[in-house]
Biopython code that builds the backbone (N, CA, C, O; Angstrom):
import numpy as np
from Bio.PDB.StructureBuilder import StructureBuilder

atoms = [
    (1, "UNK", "N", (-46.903, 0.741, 22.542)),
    (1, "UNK", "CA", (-45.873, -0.266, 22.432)),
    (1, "UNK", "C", (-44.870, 0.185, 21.375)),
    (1, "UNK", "O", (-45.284, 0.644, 20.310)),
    (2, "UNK", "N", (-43.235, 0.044, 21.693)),
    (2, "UNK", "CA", (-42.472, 0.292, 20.456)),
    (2, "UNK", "C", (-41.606, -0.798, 20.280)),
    (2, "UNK", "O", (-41.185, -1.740, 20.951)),
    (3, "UNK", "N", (-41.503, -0.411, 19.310)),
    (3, "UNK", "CA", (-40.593, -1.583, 18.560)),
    (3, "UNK", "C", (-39.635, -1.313, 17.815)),
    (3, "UNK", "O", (-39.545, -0.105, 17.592)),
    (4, "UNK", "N", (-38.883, -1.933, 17.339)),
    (4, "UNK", "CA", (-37.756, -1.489, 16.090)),
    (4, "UNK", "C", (-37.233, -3.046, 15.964)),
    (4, "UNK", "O", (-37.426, -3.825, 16.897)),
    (5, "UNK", "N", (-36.426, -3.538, 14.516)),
    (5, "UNK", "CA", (-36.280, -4.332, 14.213)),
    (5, "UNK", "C", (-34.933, -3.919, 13.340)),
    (5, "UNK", "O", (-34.952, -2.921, 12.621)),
    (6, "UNK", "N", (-33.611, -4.871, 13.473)),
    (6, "UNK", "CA", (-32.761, -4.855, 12.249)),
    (6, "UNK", "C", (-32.347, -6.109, 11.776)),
    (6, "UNK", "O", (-32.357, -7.062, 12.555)),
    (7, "UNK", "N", (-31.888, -6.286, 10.306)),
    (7, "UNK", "CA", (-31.337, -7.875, 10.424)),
    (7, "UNK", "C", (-30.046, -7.203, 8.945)),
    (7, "UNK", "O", (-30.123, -6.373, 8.038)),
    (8, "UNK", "N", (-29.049, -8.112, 9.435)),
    (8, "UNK", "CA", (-28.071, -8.199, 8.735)),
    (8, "UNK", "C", (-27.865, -9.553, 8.146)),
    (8, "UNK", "O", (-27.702, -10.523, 8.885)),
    (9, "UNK", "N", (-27.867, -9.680, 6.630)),
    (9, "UNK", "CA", (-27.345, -10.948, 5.747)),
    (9, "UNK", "C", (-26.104, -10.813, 5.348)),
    (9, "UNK", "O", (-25.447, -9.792, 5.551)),
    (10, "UNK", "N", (-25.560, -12.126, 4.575)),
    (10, "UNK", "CA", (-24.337, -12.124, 4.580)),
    (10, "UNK", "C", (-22.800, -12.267, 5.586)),
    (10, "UNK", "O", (-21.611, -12.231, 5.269)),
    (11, "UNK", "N", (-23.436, -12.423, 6.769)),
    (11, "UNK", "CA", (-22.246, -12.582, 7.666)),
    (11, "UNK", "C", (-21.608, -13.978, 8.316)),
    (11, "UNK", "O", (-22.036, -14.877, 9.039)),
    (12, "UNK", "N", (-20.707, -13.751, 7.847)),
    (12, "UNK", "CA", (-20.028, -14.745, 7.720)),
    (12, "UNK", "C", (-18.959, -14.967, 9.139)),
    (12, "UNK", "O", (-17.853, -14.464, 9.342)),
    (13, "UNK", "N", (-19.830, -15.994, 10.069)),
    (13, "UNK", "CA", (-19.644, -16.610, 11.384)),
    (13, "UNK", "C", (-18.092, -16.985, 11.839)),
    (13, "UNK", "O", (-17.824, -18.039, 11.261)),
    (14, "UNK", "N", (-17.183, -16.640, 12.481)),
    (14, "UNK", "CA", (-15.915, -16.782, 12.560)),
    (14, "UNK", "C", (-15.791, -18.233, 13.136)),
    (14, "UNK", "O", (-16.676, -19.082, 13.245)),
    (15, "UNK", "N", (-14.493, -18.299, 13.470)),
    (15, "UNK", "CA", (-14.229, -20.127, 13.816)),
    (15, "UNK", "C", (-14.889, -20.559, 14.758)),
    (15, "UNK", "O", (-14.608, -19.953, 15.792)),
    (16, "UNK", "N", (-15.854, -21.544, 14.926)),
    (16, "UNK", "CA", (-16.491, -21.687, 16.284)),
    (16, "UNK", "C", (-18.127, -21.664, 16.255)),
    (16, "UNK", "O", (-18.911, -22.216, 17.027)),
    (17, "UNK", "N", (-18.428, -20.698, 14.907)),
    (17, "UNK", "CA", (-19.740, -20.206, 14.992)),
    (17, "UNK", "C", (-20.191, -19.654, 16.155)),
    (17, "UNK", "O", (-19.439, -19.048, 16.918)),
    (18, "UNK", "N", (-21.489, -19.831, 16.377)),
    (18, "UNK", "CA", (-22.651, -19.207, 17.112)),
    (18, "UNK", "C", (-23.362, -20.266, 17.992)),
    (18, "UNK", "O", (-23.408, -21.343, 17.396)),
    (19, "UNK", "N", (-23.796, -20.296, 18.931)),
    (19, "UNK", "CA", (-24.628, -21.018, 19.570)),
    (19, "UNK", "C", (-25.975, -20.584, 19.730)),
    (19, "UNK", "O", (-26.285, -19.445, 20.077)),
    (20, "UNK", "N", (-27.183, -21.986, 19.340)),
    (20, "UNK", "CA", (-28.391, -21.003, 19.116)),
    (20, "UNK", "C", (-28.913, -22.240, 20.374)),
    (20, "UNK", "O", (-28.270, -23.216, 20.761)),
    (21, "UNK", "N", (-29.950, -21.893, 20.701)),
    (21, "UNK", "CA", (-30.896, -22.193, 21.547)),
    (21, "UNK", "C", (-31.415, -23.800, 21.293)),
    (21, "UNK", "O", (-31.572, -24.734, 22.079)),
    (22, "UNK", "N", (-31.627, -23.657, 19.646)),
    (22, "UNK", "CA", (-32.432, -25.196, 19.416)),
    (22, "UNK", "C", (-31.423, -25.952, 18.473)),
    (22, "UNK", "O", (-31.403, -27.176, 18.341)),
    (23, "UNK", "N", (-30.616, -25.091, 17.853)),
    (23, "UNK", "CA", (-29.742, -26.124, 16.730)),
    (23, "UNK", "C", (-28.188, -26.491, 17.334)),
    (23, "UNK", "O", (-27.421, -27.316, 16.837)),
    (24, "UNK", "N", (-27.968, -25.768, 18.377)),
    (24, "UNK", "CA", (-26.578, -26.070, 18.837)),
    (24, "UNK", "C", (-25.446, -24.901, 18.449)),
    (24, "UNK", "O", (-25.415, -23.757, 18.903)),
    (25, "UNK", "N", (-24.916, -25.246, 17.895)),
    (25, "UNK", "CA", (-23.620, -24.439, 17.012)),
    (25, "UNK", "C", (-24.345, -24.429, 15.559)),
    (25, "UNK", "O", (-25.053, -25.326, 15.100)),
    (26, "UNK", "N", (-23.919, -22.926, 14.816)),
    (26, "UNK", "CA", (-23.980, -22.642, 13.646)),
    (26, "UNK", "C", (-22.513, -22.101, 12.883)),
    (26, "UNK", "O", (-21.593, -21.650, 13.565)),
    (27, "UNK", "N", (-22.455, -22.178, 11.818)),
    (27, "UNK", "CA", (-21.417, -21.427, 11.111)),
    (27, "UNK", "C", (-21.759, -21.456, 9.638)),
    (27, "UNK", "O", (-22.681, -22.016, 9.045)),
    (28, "UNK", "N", (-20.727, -20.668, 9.196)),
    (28, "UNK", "CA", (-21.258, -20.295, 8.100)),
    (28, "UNK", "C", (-21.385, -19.190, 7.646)),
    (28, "UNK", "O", (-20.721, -18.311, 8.195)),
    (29, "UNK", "N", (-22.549, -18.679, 6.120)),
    (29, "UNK", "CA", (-23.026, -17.112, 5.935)),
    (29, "UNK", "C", (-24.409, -17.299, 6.882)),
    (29, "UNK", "O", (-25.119, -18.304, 6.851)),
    (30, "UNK", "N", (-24.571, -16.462, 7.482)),
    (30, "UNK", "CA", (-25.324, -16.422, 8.307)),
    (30, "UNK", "C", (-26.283, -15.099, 8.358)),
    (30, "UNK", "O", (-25.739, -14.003, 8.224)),
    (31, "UNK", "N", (-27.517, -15.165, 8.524)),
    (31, "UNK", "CA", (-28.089, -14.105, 8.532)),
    (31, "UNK", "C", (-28.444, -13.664, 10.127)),
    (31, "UNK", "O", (-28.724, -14.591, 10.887)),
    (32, "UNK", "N", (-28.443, -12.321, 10.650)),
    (32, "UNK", "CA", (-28.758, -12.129, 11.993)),
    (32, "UNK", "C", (-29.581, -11.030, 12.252)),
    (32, "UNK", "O", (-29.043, -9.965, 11.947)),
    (33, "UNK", "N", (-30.633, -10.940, 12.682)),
    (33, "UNK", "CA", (-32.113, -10.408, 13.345)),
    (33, "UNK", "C", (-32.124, -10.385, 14.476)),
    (33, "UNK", "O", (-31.995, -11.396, 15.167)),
    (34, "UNK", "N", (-32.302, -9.056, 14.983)),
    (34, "UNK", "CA", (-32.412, -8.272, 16.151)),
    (34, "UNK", "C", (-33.549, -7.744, 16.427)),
    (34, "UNK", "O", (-33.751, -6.764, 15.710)),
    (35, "UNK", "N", (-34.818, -8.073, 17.526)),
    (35, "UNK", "CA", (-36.008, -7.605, 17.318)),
    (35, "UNK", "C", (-35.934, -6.777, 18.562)),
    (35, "UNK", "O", (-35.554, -7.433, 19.532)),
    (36, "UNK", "N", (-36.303, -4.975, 18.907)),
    (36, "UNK", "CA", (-36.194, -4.889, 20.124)),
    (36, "UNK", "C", (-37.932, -4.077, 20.088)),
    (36, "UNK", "O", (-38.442, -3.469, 19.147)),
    (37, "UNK", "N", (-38.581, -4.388, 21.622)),
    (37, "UNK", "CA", (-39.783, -4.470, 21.543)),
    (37, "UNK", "C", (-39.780, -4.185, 23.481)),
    (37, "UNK", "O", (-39.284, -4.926, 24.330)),
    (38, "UNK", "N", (-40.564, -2.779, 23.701)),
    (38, "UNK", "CA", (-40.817, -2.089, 25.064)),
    (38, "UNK", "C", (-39.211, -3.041, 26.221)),
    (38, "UNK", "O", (-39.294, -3.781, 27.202)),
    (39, "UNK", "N", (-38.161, -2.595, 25.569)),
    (39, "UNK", "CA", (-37.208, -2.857, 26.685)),
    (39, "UNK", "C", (-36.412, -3.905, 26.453)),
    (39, "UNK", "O", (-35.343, -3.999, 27.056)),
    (40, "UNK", "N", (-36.826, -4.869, 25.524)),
    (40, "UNK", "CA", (-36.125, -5.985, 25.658)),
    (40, "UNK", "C", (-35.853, -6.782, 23.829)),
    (40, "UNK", "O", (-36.574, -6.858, 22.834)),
    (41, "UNK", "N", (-34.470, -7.232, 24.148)),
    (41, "UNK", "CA", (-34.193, -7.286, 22.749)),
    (41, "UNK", "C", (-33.680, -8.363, 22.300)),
    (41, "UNK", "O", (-32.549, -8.696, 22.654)),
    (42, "UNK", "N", (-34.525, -9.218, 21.308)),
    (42, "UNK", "CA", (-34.262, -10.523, 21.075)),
    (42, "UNK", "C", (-33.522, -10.919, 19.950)),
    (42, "UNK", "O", (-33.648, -10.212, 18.950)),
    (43, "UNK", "N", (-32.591, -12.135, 19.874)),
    (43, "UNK", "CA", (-31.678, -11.832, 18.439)),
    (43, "UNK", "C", (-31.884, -13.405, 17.745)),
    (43, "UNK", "O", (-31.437, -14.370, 18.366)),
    (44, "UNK", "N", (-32.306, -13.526, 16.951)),
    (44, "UNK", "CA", (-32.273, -15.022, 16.003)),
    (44, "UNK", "C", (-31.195, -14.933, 14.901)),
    (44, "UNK", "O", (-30.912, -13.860, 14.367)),
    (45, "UNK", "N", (-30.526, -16.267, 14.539)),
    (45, "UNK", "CA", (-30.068, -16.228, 13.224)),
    (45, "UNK", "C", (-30.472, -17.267, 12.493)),
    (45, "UNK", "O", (-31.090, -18.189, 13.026)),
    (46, "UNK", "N", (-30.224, -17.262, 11.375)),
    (46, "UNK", "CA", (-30.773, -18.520, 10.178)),
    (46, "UNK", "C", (-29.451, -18.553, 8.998)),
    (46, "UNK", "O", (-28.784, -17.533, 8.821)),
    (47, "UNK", "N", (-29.196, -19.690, 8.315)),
    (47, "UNK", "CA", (-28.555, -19.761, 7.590)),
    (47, "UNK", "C", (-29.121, -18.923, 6.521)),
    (47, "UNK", "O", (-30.319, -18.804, 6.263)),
    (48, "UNK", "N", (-27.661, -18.084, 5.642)),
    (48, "UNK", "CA", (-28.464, -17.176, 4.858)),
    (48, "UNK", "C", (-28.994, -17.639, 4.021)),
    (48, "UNK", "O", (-28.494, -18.607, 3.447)),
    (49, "UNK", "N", (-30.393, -17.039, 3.584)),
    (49, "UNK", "CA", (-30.916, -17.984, 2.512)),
    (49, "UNK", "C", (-32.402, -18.913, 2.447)),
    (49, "UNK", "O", (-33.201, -19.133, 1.536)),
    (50, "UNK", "N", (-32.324, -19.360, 3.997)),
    (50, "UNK", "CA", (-32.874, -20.338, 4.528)),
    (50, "UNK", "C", (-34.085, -19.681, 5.223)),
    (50, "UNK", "O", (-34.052, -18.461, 5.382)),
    (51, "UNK", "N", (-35.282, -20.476, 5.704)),
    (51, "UNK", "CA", (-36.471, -20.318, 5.771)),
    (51, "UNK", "C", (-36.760, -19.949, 7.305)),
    (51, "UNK", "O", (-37.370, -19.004, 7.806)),
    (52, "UNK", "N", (-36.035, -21.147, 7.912)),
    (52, "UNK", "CA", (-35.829, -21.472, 9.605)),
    (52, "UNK", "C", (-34.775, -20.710, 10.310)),
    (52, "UNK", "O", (-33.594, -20.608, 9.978)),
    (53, "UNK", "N", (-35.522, -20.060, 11.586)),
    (53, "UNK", "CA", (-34.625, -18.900, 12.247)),
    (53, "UNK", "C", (-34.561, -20.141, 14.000)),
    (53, "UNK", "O", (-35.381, -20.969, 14.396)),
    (54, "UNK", "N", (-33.357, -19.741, 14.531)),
    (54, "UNK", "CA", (-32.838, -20.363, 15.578)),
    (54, "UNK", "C", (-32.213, -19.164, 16.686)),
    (54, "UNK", "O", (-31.281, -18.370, 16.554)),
    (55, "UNK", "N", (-32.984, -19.366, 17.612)),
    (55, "UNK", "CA", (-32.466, -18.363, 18.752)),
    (55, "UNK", "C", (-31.086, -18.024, 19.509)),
    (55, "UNK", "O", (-30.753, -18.631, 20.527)),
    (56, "UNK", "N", (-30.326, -17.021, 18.936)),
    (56, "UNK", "CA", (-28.945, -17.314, 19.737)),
    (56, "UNK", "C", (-29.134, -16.824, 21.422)),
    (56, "UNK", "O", (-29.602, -16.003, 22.211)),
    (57, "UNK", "N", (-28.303, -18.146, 21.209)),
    (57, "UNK", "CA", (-28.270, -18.209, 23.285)),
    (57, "UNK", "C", (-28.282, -17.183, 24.071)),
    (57, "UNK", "O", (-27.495, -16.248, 23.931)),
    (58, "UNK", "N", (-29.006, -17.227, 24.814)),
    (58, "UNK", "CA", (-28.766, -16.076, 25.638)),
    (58, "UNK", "C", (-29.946, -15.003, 25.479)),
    (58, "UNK", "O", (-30.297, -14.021, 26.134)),
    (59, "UNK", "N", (-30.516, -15.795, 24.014)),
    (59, "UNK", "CA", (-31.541, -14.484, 24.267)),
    (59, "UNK", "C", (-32.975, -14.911, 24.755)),
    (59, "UNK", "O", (-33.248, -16.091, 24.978)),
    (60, "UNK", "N", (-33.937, -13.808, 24.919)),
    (60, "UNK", "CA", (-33.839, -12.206, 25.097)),
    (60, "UNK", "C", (-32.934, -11.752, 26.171)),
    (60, "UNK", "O", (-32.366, -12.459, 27.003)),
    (61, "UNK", "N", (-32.875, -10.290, 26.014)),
    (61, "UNK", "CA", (-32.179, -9.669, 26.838)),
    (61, "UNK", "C", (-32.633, -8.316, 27.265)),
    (61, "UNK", "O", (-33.142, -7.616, 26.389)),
    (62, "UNK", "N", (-32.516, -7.758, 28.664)),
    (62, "UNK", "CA", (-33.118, -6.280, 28.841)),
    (62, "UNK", "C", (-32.293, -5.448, 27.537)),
    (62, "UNK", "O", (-31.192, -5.822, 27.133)),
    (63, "UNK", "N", (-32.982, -4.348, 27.010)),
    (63, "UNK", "CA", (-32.020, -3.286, 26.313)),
    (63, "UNK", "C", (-33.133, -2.704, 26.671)),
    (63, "UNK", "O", (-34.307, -3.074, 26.651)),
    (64, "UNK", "N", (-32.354, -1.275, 27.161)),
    (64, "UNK", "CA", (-33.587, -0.274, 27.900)),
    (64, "UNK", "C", (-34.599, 0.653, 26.704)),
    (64, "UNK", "O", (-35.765, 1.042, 26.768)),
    (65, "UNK", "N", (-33.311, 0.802, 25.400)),
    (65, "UNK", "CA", (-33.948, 2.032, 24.742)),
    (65, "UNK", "C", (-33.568, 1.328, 22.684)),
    (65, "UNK", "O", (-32.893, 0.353, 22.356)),
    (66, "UNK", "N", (-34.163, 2.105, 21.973)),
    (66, "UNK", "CA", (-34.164, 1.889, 20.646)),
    (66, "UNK", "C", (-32.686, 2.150, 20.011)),
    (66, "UNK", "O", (-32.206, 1.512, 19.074)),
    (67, "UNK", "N", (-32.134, 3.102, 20.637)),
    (67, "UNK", "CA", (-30.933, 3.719, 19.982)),
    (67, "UNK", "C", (-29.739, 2.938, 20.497)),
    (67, "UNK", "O", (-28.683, 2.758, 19.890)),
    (68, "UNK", "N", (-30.253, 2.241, 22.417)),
    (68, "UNK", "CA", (-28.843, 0.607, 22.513)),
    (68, "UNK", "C", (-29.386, -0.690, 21.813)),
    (68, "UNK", "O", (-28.604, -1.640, 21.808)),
    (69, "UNK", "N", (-30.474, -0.848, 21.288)),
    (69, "UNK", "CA", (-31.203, -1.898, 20.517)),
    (69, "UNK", "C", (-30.146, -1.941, 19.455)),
    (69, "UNK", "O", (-29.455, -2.937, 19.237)),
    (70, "UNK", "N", (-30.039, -0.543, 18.657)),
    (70, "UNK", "CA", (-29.150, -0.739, 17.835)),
    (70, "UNK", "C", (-27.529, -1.072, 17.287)),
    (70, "UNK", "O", (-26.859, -1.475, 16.337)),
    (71, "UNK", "N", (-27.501, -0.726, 18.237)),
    (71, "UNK", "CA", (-25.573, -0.716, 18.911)),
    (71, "UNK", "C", (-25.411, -2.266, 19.252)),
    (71, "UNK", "O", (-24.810, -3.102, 18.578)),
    (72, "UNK", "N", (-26.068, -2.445, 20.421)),
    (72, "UNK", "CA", (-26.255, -4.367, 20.561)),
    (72, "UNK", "C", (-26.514, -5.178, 19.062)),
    (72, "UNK", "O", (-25.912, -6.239, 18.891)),
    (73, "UNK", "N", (-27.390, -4.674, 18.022)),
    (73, "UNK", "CA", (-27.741, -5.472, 17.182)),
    (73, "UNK", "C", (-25.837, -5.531, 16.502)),
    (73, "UNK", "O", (-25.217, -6.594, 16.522)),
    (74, "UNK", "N", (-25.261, -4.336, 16.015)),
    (74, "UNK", "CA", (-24.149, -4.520, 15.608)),
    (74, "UNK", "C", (-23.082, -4.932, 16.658)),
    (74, "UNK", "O", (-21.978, -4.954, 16.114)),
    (75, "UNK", "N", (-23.041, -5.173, 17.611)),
    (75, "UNK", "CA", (-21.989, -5.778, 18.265)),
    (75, "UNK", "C", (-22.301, -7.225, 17.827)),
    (75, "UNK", "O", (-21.458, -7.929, 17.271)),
    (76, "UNK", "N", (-23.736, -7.690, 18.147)),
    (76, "UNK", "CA", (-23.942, -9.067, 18.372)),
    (76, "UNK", "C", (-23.740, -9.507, 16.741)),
    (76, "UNK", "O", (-23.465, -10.699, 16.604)),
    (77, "UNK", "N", (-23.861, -8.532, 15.193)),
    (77, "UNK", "CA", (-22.758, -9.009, 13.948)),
    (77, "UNK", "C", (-21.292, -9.117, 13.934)),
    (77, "UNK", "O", (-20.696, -9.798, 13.099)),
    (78, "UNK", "N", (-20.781, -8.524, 14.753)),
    (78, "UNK", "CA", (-19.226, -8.583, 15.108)),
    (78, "UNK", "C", (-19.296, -9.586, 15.679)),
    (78, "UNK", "O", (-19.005, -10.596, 15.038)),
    (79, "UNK", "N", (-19.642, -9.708, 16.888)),
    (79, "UNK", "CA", (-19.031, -11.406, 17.897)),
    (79, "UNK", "C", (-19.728, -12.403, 16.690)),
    (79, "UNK", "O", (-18.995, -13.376, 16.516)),
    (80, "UNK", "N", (-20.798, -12.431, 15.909)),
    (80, "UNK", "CA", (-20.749, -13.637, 15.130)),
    (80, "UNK", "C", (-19.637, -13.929, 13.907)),
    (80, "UNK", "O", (-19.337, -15.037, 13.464)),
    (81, "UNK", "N", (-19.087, -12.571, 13.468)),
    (81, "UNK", "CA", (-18.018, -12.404, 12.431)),
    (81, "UNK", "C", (-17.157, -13.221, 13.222)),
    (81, "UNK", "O", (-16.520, -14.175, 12.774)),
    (82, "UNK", "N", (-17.147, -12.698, 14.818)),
    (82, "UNK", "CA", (-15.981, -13.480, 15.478)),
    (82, "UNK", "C", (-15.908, -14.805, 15.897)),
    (82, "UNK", "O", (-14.834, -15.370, 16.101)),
    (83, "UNK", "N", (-16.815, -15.242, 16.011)),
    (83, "UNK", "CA", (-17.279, -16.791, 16.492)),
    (83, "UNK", "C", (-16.983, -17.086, 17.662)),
    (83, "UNK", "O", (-17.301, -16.531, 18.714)),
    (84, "UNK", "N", (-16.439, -17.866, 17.494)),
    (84, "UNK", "CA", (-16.002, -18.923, 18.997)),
    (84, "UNK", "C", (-17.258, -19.216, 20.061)),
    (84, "UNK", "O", (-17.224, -18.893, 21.248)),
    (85, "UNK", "N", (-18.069, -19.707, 19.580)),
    (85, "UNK", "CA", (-19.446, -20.111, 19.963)),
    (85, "UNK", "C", (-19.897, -19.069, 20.539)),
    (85, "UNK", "O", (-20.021, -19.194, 21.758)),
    (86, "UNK", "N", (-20.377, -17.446, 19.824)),
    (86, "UNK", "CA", (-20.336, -16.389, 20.494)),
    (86, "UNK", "C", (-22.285, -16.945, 20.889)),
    (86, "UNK", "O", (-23.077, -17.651, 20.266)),
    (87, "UNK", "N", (-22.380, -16.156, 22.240)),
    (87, "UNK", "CA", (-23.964, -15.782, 23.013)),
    (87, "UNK", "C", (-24.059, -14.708, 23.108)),
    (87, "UNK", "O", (-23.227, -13.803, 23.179)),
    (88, "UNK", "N", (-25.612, -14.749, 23.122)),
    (88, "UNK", "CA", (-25.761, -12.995, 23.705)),
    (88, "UNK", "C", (-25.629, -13.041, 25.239)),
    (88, "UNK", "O", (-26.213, -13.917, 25.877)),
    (89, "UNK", "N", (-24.766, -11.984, 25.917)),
    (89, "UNK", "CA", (-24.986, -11.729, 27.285)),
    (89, "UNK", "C", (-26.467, -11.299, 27.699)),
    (89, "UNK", "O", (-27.507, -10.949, 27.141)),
    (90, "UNK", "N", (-25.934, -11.540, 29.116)),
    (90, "UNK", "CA", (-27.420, -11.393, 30.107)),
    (90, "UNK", "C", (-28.020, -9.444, 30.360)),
    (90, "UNK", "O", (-29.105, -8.891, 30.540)),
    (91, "UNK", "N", (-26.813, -9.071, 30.252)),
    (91, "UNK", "CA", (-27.027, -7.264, 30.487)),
    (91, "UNK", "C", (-27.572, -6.598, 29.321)),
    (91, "UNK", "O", (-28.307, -5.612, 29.261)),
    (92, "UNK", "N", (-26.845, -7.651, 27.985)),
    (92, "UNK", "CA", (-27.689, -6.698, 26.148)),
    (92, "UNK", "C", (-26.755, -5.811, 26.178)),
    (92, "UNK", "O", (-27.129, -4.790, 25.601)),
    (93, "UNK", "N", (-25.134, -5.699, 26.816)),
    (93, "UNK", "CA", (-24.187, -4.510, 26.059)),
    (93, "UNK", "C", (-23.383, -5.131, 24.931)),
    (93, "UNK", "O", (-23.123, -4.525, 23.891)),
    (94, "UNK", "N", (-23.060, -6.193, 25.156)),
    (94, "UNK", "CA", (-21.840, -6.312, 23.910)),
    (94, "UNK", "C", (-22.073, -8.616, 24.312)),
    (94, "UNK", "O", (-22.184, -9.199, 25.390)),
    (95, "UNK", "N", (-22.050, -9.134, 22.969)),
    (95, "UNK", "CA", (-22.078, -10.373, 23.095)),
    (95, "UNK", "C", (-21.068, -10.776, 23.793)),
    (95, "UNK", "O", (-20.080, -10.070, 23.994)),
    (96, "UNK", "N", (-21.222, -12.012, 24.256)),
    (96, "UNK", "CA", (-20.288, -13.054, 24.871)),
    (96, "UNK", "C", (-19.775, -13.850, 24.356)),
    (96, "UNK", "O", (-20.546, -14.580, 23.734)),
    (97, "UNK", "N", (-18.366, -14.204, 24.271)),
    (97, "UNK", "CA", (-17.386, -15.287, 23.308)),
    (97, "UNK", "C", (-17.254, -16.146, 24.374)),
    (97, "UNK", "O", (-17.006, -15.553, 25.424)),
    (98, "UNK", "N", (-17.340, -17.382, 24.465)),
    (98, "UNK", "CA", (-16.770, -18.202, 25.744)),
    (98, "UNK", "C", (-14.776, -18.038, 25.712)),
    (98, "UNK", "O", (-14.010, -18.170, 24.758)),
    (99, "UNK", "N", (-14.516, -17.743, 27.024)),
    (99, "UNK", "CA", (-13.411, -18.262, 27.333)),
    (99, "UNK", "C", (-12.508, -18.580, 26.312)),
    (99, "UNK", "O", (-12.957, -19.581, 25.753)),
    (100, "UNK", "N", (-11.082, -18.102, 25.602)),
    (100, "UNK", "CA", (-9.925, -19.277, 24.616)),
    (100, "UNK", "C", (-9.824, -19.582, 25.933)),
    (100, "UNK", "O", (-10.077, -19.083, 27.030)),
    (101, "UNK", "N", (-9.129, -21.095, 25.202)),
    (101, "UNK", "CA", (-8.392, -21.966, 25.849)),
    (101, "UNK", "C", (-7.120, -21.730, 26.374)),
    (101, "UNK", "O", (-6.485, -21.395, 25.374)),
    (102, "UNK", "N", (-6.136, -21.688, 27.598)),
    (102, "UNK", "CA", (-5.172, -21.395, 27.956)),
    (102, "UNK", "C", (-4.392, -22.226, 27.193)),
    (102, "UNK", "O", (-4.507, -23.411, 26.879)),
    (103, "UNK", "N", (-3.174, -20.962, 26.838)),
    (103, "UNK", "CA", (-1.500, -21.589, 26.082)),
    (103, "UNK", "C", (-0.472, -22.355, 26.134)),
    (103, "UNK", "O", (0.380, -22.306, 25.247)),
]
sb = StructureBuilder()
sb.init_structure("model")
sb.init_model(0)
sb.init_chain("A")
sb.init_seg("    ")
for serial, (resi, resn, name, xyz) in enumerate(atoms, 1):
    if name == "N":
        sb.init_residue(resn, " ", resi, " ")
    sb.init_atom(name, np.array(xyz, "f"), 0.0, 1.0, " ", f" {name:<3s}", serial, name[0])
structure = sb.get_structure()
């Protein structure tokens, strides 16, 4: 069985926050954990600081190998830098921002 694990503190959730699984929307400094384990790669965040971790949407997700585990873990810190109620997509290449609103 393999595994690999990363987590980034300090990131600070853009307008909109994050959408997690059990708390709804987050924002904030935010901490984010990426667990990837035989293929598939799961991402939680928690307020930084804080005890309780909350599943962002969308996850798990297939990621085939250790070295896109890692690449996904830093995209999915960018779309939370970026907010706008970012999810993880269903494929594990790059997170999902919902839709802006038309001008």
């Amino acid at each position: 069985m393999s595994w690999a694990s990363w987590t980034t503190s300090g990131v600070f959730a853009g307008t909109g926050g994050v959408r997690t699984e059990e708390a709804g929307i987050l924002s904030g400094d935010l901490t984010v954990h990426t667990t990837w384990s035989d293929g598939q790669a799961s991402v939680a965040v928690q307020y930084s600081g804080s005890s309780d971790w909350f599943t962002l949407a969308g996850s798990p997700v297939p990621c085939p190998s250790e070295e896109e585990s890692r690449a996904f873990h830093q995209s999915v810190v960018e779309a939370v830098r970026a907010g706008a109620g970012a999810t993880v997509p269903p494929d594990g290449t790059a997170p999902a921002a919902p839709p802006a609103p038309a001008s």
